[in-house]
C-alpha positions as CSV (number, residue, x, y, z in Angstrom):
1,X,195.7,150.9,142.8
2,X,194.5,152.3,139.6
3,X,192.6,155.9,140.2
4,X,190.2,156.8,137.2
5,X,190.4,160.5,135.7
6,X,187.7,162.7,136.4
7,X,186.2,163.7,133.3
8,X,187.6,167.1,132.4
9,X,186.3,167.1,128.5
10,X,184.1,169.7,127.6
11,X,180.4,168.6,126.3
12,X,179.9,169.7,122.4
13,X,178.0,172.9,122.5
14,X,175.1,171.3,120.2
15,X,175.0,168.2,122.5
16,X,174.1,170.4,125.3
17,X,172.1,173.0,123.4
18,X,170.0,169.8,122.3
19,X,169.3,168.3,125.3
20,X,168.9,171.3,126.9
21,X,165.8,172.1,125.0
22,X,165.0,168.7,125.1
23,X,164.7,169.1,128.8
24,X,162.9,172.1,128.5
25,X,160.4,171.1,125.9
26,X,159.8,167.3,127.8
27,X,159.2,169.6,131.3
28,X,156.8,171.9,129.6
29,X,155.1,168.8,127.8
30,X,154.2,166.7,131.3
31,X,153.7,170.1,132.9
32,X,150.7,170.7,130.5
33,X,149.6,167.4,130.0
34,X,149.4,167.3,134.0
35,X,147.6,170.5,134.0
36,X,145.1,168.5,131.4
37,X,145.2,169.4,127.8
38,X,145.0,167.6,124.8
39,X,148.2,165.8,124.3
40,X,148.1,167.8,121.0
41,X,147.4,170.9,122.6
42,X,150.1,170.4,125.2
43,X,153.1,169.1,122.6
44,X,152.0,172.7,120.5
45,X,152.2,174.9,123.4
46,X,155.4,173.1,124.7
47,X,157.3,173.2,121.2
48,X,155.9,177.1,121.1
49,X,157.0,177.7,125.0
50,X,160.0,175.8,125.0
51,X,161.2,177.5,121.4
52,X,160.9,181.5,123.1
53,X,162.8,180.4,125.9
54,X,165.8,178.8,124.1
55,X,165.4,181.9,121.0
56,X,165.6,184.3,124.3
57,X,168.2,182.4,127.1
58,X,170.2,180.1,125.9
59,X,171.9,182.7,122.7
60,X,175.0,182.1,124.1
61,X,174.8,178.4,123.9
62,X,173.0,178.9,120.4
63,X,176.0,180.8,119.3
64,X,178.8,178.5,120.3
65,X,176.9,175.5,118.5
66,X,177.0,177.9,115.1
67,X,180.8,178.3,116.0
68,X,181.3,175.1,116.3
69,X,179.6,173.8,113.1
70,X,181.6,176.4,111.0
71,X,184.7,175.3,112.5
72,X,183.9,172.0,111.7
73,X,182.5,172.9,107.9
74,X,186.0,175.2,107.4
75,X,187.9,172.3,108.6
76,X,186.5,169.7,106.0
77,X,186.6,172.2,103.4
78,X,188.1,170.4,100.0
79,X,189.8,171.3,97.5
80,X,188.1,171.5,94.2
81,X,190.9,172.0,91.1
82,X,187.3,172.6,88.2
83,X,186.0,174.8,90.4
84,X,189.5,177.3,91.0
85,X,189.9,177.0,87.7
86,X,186.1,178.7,86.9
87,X,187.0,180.9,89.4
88,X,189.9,182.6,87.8
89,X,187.7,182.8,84.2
């Protein structure tokens, strides 16, 4: 019988940072609209809300997505022969 893996991969940091505050700014969103403002109203106070929150909590997550986007702007980093060759002028 074939057993399936468990899924042991880490999420990307931005994948979960996103969603995360996409959570957090769709629970704030219905939370206001329910509590009956303006659907205007409601998705500026949500962006506003929801914005603190991540800025304050989630600076770990915040950090590891900058990480990771440096890592992967270092690793794609090519080489540019005009450009060395200003360099040493």
């Amino acid at each position: 019988m074939h057993r399936q893996r468990a899924y042991t991969v880490r999420v990307k940091p931005w994948i979960a940072y996103s969603l995360l505050r996409l959570g957090l700014f769709a629970a704030l969103f219905a939370l206001f609209s329910y509590l009956g403002a303006q659907l205007i109203l409601a998705a500026v106070l949500a962006a506003v809300i929801s914005f603190c929150i991540s800025y304050i909590f989630f600076a770990r997550l915040r950090d590891a997505v900058a990480l990771d986007l440096a890592q992967r702007r270092a690793s794609r980093v090519s080489v540019d022969v005009d450009a060395e060759a200003e360099d040493r002028l």
